[in-house]
C-alpha positions in Angstrom: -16.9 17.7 13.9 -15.5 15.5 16.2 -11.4 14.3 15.9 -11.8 10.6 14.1 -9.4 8.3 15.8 -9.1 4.8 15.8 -11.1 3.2 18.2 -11.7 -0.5 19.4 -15.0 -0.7 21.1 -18.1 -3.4 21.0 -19.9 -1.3 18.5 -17.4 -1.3 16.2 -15.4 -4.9 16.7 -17.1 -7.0 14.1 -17.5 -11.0 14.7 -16.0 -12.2 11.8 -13.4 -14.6 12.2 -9.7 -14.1 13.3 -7.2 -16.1 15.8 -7.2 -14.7 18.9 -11.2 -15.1 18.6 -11.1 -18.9 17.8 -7.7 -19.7 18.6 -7.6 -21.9 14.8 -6.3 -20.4 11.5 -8.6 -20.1 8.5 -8.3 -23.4 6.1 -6.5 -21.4 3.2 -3.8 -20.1 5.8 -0.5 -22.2 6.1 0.5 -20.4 9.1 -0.5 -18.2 12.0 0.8 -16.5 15.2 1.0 -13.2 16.9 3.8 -10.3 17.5 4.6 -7.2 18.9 2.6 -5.6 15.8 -0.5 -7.6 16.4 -1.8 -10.8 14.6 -0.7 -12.2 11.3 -1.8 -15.2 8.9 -0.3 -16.9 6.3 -0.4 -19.1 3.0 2.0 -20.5 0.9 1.9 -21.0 -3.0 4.6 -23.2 -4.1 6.9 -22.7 -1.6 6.5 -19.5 -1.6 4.8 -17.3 2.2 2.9 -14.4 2.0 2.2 -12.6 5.5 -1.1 -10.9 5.8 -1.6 -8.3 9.0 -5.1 -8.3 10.7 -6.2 -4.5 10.0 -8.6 -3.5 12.9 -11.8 -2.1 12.5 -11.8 2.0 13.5 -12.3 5.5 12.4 -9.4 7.7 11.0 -9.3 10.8 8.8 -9.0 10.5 4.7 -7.0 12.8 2.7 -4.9 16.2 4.6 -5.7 19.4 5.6 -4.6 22.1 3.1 -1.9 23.6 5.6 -0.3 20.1 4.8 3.5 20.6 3.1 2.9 18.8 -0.3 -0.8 18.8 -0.4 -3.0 18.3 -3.3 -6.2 19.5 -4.4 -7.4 16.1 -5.3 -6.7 14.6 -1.1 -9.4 16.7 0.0 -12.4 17.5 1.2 -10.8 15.6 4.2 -13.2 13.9 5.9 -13.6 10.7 8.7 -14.0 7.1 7.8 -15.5 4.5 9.5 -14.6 0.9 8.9 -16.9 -1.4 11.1 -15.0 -4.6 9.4 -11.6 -5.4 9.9 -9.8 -7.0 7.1 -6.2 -9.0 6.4 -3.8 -7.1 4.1 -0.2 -7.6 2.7 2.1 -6.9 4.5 4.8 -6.3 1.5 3.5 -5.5 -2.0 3.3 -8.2 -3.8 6.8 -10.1 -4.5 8.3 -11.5 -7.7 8.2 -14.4 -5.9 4.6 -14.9 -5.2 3.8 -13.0 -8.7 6.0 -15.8 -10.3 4.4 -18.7 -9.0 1.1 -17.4 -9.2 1.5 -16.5 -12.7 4.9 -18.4 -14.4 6.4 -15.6 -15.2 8.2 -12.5 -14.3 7.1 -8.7 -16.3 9.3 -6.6 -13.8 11.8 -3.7 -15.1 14.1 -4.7 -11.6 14.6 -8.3 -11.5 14.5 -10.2 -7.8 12.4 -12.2 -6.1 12.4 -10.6 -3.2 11.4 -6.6 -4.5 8.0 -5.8 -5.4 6.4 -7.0 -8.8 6.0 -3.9 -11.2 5.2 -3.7 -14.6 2.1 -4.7 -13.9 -1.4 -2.9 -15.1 -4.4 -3.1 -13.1 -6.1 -5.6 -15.7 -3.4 -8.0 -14.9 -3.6 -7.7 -11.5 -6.9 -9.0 -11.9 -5.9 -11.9 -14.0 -3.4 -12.4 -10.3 -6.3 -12.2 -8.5 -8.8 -14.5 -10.1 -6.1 -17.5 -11.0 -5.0 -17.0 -6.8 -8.8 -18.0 -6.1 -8.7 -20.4 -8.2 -5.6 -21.9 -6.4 -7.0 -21.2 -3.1 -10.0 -21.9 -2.1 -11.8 -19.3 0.2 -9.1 -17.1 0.2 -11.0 -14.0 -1.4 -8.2 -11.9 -2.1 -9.2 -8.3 -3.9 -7.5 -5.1 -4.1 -7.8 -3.0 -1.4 -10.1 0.4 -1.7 -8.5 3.8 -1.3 -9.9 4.2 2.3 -8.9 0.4 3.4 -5.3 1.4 2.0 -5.4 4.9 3.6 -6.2 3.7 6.9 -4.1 0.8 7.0 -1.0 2.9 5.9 -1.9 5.6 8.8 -2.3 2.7 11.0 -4.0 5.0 13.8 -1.9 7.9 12.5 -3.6 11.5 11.6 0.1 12.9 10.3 1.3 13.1 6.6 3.1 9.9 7.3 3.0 7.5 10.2 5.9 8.7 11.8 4.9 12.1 12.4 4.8 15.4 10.1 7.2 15.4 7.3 9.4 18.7 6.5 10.2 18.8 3.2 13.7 20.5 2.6 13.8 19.7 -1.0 12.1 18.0 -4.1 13.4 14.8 -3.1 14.4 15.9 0.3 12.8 15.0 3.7 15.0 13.1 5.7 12.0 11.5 8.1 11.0 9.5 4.8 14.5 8.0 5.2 14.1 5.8 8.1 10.4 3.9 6.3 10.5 4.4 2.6 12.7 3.9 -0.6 12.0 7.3 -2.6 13.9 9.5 -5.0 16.1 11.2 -1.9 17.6 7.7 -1.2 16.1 4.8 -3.6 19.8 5.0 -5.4 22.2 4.5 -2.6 24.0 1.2 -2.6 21.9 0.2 -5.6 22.6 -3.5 -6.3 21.5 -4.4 -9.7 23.1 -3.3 -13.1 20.1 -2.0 -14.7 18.9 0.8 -12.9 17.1 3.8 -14.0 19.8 6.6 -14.2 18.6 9.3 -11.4 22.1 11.1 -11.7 19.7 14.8 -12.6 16.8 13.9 -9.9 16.6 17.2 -8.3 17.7 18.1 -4.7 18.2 14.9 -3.6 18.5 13.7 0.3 21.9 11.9 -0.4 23.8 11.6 -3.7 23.1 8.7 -6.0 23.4 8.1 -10.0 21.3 4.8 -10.6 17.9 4.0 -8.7 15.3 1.1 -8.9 12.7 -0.9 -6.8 14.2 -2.5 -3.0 13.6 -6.2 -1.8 10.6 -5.3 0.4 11.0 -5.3 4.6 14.2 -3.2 4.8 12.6 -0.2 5.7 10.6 -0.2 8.8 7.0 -1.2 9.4 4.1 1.0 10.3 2.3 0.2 13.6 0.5 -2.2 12.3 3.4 -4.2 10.6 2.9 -3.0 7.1 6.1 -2.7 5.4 6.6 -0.4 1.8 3.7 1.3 2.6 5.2 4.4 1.4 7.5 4.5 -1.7 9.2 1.2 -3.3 6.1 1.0 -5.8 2.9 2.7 -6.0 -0.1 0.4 -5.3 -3.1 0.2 -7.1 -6.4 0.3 -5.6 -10.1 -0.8 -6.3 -12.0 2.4 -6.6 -12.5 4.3 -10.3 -10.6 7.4 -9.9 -12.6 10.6 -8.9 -11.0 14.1 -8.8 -11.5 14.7 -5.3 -13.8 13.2 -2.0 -16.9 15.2 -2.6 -19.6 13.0 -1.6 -16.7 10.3 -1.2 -18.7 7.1 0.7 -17.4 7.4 4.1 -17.8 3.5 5.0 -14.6 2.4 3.7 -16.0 0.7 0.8 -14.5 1.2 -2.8 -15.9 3.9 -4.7 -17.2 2.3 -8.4 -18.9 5.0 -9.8 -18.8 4.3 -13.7 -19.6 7.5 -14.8 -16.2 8.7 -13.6 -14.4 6.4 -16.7 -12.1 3.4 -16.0 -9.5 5.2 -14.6 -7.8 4.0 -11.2 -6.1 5.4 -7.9 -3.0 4.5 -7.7 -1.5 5.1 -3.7 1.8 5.7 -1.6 4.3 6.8 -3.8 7.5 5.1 -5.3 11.0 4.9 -5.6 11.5 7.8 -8.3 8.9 9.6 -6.3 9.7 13.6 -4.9 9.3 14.2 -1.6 5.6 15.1 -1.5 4.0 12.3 -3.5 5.3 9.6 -0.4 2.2 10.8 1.7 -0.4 8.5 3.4 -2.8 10.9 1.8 -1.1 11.1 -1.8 -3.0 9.4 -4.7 -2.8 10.0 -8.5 -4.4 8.4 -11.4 -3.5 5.9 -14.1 -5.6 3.9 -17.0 -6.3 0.6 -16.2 -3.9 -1.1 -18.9 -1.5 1.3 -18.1 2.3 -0.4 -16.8 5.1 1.2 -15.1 8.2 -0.1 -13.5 7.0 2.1 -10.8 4.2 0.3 -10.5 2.4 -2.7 -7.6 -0.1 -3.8 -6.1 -0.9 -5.3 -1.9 -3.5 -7.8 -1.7 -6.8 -7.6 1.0 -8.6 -10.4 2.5 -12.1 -9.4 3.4 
């Protein structure tokens, strides 16, 4: 089999809309440009800006080899992807803020607007969803599917996180997670908010810490595609029904909704509690869909 990378050629650029093709922002988008990451849109719900991040259509790899350090039975058979669309996503979890406005209210454990929304079960992120469409028309937003979200967060990346390969030195050890995600090695360091979940017994961590929560999003940095909290912060749930590994997995980048599987759900990148391994592009575990942690978001698509 061939190496999948991610590729930009005529048979694989769709036509569908974006601004450097018609040099005009959709009509749900409040704002548009382009920077050293690539292209972005906007749109505003009462007064509050979400950025979206033009993912390009491509090939990449899904799940990790078994020689991987933290690997999992369930990330494998690895096998390529090909995404002939490209798509907008998130490029934060979703915010208080926007949850707030959206919504009218606030169910998040670690209270800011800026730090991802938690406490939030799949179910009501589909309430979010539907009452956003309703708000804005055309818009479209959905969850992402596990492949969308894998090959976003690689962002043209084959290693166990976009930086490279990650050495784990200890459960919540592996200082080249520092630099690009909140996780149980650093999450507690400087915490700012009274309430925080007590971490002083989290095993081998990378620096010394007694209290740990959520981050405000963006102070970690971005993949290569601009995607911020990627990797830890919150998990993020996806589309697909949860299957136990990726025999026979679709390999068009669409989500996977076989019902006889149950309702269960992937849930993706890791989170601030999280040991070392489970903050892994290729990571994913399961959770019911009425199920609510304070570990626990959601990034938005636009297909």
């Amino acid at each position: 089999m061939s190496k999948p990378t991610v590729v930009k050629t005529p048979s694989l650029i769709d036509t569908a809309w974006h601004p450097l093709a018609t040099g005009c922002p959709p009509g749900w988008a409040s704002g548009w440009g382009q920077d050293r990451y690539g292209v972005f849109v906007e749109f505003t719900v009462r007064e509050v800006t979400q950025r979206l991040r033009w993912i390009p259509p491509g090939r990449s790899w899904m799940g990790s080899p078994e020689e991987e350090p933290g690997h999992y039975d369930n990330e494998g058979p690895r096998h390529p992807v090909t995404l002939t669309h490209g798509y907008w996503l998130f490029d934060t979890p979703c915010t208080q803020a926007l949850w707030t406005a959206v919504m009218g209210q606030n169910p998040s454990q670690f209270q800011s607007p800026t730090r991802p929304v938690e406490n939030v079960s799949w179910e009501d992120v589909q309430t979010f969803l539907s009452k956003i469409n309703e708000q804005i028309p055309n818009l479209h937003l959905a969850l992402p599917s596990e492949a969308q979200w894998e090959y976003a967060c690689r962002a043209g990346t084959e290693t166990a996180i976009y930086t490279g390969d990650l050495a784990i030195l200890g459960k919540c050890n592996a200082p080249a997670l520092d630099p690009i995600a909140w996780y149980g090695g650093n999450s507690g360091v400087n915490f700012d908010l009274a309430d925080g979940e007590d971490s002083s017994s989290w095993p081998e961590k990378q620096y010394p810490h007694t209290r740990a929560g959520t981050r405000p999003v963006k102070l970690k940095k971005a993949n290569p595609w601009g995607l911020y909290d990627m990797l830890g912060n919150v998990m993020e749930w996806t589309q697909d029904r949860w299957h136990e590994n990726y025999q026979d997995a679709p390999t068009d980048g669409l989500a996977w909704e076989d019902r006889s599987t149950g309702e269960r759900r992937p849930l993706r990148g890791g989170a601030w509690d999280g040991k070392a391994r489970y903050v892994r592009a290729s990571c994913r575990i399961d959770r019911s869909p009425n199920y609510r942690s304070g570990l626990i978001g959601f990034r938005c698509a636009q297909t």
